[in-house]
C-alpha positions as CSV (number, residue, x, y, z in Angstrom):
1,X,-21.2,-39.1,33.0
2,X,-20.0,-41.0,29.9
3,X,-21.8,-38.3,27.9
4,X,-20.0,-35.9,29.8
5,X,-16.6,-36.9,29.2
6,X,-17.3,-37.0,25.5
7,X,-18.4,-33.8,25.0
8,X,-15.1,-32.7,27.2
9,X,-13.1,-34.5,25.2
10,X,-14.8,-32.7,21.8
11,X,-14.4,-29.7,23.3
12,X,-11.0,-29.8,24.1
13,X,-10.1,-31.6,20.8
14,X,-12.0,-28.2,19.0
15,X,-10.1,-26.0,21.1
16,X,-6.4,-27.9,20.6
17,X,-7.1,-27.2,16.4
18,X,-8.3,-23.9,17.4
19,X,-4.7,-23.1,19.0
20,X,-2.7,-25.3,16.1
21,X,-4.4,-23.3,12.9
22,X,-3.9,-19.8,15.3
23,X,-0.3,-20.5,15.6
24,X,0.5,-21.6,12.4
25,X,-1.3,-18.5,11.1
26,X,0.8,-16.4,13.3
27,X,3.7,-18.4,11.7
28,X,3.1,-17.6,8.7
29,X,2.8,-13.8,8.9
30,X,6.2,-13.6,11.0
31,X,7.8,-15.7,8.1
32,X,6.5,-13.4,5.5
33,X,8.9,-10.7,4.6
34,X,6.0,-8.9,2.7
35,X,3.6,-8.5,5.5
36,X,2.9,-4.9,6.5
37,X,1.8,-4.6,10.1
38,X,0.9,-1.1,11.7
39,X,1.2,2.2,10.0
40,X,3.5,4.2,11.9
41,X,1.1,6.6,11.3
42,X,-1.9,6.4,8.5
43,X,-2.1,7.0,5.2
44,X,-0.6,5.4,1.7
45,X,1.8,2.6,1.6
46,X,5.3,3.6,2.2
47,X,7.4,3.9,-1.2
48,X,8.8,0.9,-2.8
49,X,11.4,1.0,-6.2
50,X,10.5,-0.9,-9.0
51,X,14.1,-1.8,-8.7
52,X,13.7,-3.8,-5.6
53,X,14.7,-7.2,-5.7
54,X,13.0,-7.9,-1.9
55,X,11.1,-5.3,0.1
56,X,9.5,-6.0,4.1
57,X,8.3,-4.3,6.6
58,X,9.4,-4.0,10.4
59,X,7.2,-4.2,13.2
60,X,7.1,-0.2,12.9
61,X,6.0,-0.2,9.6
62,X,9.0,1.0,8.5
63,X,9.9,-0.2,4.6
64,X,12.6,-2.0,3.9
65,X,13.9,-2.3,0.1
66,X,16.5,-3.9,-0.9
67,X,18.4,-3.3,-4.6
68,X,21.2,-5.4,-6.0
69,X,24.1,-2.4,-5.6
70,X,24.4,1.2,-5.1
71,X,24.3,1.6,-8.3
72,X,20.4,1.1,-8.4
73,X,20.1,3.8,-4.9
74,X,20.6,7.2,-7.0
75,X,16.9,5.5,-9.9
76,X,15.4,4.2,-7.0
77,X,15.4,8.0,-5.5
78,X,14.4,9.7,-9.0
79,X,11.7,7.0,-9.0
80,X,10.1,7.8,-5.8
81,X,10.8,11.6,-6.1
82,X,8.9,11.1,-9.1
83,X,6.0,9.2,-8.2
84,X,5.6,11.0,-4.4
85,X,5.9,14.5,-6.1
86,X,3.4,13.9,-9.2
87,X,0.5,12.7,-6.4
88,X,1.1,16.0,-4.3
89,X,1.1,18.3,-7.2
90,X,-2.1,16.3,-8.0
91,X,-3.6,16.2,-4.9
92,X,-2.6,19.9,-4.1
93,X,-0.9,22.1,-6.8
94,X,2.4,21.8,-5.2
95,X,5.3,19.3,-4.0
96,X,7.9,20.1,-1.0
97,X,10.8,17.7,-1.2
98,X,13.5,18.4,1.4
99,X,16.8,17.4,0.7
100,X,20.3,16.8,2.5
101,X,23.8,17.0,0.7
102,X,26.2,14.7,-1.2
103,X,25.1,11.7,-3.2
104,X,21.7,11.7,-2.5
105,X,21.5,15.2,-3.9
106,X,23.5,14.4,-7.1
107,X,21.1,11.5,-7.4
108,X,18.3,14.1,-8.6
109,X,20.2,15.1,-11.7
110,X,18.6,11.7,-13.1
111,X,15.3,13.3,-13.1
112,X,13.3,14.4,-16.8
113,X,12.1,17.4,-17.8
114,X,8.7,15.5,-18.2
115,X,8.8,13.3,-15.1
116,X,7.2,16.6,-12.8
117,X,5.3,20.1,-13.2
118,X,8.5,21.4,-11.6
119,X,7.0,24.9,-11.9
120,X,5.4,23.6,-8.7
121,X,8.4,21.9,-7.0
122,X,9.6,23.9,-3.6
123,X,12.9,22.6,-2.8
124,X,14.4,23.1,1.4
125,X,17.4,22.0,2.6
126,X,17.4,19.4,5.9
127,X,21.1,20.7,6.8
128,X,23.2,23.4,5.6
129,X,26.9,25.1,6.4
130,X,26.5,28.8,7.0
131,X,28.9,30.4,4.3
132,X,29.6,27.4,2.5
133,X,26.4,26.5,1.1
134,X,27.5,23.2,-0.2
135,X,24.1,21.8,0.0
136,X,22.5,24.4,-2.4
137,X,24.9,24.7,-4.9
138,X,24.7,20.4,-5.1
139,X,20.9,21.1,-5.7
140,X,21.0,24.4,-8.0
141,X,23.4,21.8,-10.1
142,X,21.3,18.4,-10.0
143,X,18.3,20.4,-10.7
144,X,19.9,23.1,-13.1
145,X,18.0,21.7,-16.6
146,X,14.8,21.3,-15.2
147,X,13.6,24.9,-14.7
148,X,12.7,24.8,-11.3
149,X,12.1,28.3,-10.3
150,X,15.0,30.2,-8.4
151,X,12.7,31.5,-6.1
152,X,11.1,28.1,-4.6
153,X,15.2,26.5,-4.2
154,X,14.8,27.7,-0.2
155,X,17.9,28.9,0.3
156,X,19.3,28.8,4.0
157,X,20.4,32.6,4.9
158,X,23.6,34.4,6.1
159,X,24.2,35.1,9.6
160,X,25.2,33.6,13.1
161,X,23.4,29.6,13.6
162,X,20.8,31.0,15.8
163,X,19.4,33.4,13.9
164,X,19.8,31.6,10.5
165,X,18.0,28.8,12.4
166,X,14.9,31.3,13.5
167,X,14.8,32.9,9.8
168,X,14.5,29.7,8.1
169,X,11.8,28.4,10.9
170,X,9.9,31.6,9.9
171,X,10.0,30.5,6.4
172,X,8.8,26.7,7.6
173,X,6.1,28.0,9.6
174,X,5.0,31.5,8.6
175,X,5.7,32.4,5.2
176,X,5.0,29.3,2.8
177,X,1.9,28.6,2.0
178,X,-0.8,25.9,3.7
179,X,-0.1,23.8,0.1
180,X,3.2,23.8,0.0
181,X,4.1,23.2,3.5
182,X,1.3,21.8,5.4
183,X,1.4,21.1,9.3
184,X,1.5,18.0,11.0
185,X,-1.0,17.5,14.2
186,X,1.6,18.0,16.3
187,X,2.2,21.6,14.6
188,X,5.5,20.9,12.9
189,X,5.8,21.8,9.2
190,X,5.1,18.4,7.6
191,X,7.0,17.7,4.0
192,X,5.7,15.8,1.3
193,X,9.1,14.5,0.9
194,X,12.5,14.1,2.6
195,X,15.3,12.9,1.0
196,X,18.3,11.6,3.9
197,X,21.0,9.4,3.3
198,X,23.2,7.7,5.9
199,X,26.3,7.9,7.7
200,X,28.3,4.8,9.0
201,X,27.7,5.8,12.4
202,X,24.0,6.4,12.0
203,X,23.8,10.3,11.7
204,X,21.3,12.0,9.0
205,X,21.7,15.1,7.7
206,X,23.3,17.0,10.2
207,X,22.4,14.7,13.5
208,X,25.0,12.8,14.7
209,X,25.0,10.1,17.5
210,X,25.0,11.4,20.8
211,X,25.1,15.4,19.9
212,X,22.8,18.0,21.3
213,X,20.8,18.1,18.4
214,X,19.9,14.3,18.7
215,X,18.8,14.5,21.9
216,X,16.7,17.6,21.2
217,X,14.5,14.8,19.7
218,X,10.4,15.2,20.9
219,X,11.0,18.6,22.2
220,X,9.1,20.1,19.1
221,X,12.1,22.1,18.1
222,X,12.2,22.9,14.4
223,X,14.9,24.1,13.1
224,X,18.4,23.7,15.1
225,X,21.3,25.8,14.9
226,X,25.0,24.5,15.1
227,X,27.9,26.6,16.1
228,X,30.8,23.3,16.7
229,X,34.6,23.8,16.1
230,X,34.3,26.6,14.2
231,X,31.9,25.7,11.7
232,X,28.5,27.2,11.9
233,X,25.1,25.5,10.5
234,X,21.8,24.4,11.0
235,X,19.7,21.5,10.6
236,X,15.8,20.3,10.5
237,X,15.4,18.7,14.1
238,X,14.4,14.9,14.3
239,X,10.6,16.3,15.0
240,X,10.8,17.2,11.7
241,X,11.7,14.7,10.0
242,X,9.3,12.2,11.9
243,X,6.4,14.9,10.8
244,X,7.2,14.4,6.8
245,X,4.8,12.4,5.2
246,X,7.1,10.4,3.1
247,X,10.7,9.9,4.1
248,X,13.4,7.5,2.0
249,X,16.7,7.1,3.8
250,X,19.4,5.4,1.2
251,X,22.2,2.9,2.5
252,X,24.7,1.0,1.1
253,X,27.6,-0.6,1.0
254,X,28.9,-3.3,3.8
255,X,30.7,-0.3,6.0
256,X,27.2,0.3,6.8
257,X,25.6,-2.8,8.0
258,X,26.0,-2.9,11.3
259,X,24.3,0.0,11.3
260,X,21.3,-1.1,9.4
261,X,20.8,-4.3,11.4
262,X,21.3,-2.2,14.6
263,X,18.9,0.4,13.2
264,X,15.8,-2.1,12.0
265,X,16.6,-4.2,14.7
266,X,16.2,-1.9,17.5
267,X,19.3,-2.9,19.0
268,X,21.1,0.4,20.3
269,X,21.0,2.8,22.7
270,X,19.0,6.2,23.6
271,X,20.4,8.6,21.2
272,X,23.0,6.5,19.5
273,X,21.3,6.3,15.9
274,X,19.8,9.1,14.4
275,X,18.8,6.8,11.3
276,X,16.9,4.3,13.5
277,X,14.9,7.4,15.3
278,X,13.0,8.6,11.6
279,X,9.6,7.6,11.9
280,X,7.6,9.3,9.6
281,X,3.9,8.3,8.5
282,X,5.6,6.6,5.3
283,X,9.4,5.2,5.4
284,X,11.3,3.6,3.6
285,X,14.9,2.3,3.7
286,X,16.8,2.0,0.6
287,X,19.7,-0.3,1.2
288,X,21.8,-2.2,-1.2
289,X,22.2,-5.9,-0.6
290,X,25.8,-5.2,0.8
291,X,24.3,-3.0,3.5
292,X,21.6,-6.2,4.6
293,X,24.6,-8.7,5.1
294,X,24.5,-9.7,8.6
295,X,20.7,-8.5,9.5
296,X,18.1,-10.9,10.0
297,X,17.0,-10.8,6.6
298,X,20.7,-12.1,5.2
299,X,19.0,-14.8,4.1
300,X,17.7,-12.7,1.2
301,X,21.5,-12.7,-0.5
């Protein structure tokens, strides 16, 4: 009996050190900013800027970087478009980078003549206004001294939203080739790159909170025509950009933290934050340290 409570008393002293070193393990890992937990979906390492001062991952997998200012967003962008697009031309002949409007798009005139085979870039468009065509012209400008080819700057046609939106799914789907625009297993064209910045209200290209083209969202629609107050465009659906293979999403300034801590966080509701839906296979959030004030990782600085 003696020799009986011993060994109980061994065995629960083994199994109270078993618990402690497990916890402490576990306490570890949450405390480490660096860890990366699950994929969201296979695959390399999502992108992460030599200019980053502090980069994590959230439970998703998602990437978060963080750069001193937004003046270090537009490199950070060259520098992934750079490094994405040389492994896909060298994996595959060919690199499909799919771009939005405004600042993100006027970051690419950083870009070298020597930093791609741009012979072999095919450029789309992730929004566009019918008519206006604000979008291209951004892009035929950024890109303008580094001979991409006219004809591989995808160009989002004339018409009324619906049928733009079905010609430029026929391009997606039917008319580029298996290299340049591959499918995802779900059947949606899959992009080696998107480009997306960030609105203060959580919209991305041209899905915005709470709008019909938000909650179009695991449908499997493609591409999504607009026709709103008078101005007509379209815009790749949220399928779409959760079946890229690499997707960097830019934020900065402190007008946009509340949305970043909302969107890593999880903290909002169905349909409320485009940004916090994009779950491709490799993401990654570009934010400047004004944009991570008030987030759990704050204590960064």
């Amino acid at each position: 009996t003696m020799r009986s409570l011993k060994v109980l008393f061994l065995v629960i002293c083994v199994a109270f050190l078993v618990i402690c070193a497990t916890s402490d393990a576990v306490n570890v890992a949450c405390s480490n900013p660096v860890t990366s937990p699950l994929r969201l979906r296979g695959g390399a390492d999502p992108f992460v800027p030599s200019s980053a001062k502090h980069s994590y991952t959230v439970p998703d997998g998602r990437m978060v970087c963080i750069v001193d200012s937004d003046k270090d967003i537009p490199s950070a962008i060259v520098e992934g478009v750079q490094k994405i697009g040389s492994a896909a031309i060298a994996s595959k002949g060919a690199f499909s980078l799919a771009i939005p409007g405004g600042s993100v798009v006027k970051a690419l005139s950083g870009l070298k003549k020597d930093d791609l085979d741009f012979s072999k870039v095919h450029v789309f468009f992730c929004n566009e206004r019918i008519g206006e065509y604000k979008c291209y012209k951004t892009a035929v400008d950024a890109l303008a001294a580094l001979n991409v080819p006219e004809a591989q700057i995808h160009k989002v046609g004339e018409g009324e939203p619906a049928a733009v939106a079905a010609a430029y799914e026929k391009l997606l789907c039917e008319e580029m080739p298996q290299n340049v625009v591959k499918k995802s297993q779900s059947g949606m064209p899959a992009f080696d790159l998107m480009l997306l910045g960030t609105g203060e209200d959580g919209h991305v290209g041209s899905i915005h909170p709470g709008s019909d083209e938000v909650k179009a969202s695991g449908q499997g629609k493609i591409v999504l025509p607009i026709d709103k107050d008078g101005k007509k465009s379209i815009a790749l659906s949220m399928d779409v950009m959760c079946a890229a293979d690499n997707v960097l999403l830019s934020a900065a300034s402190s007008k946009r933290a509340d949305m970043v801590k909302n969107a890593l966080q999880g903290s909002f509701e169905p349909f409320t934050s485009p940004a916090a839906l994009v779950r491709a296979a490799c993401t990654s959030w570009i934010c400047d340290k004004a944009a991570i004030v008030g987030s759990d990782v704050g204590r960064w600085g």
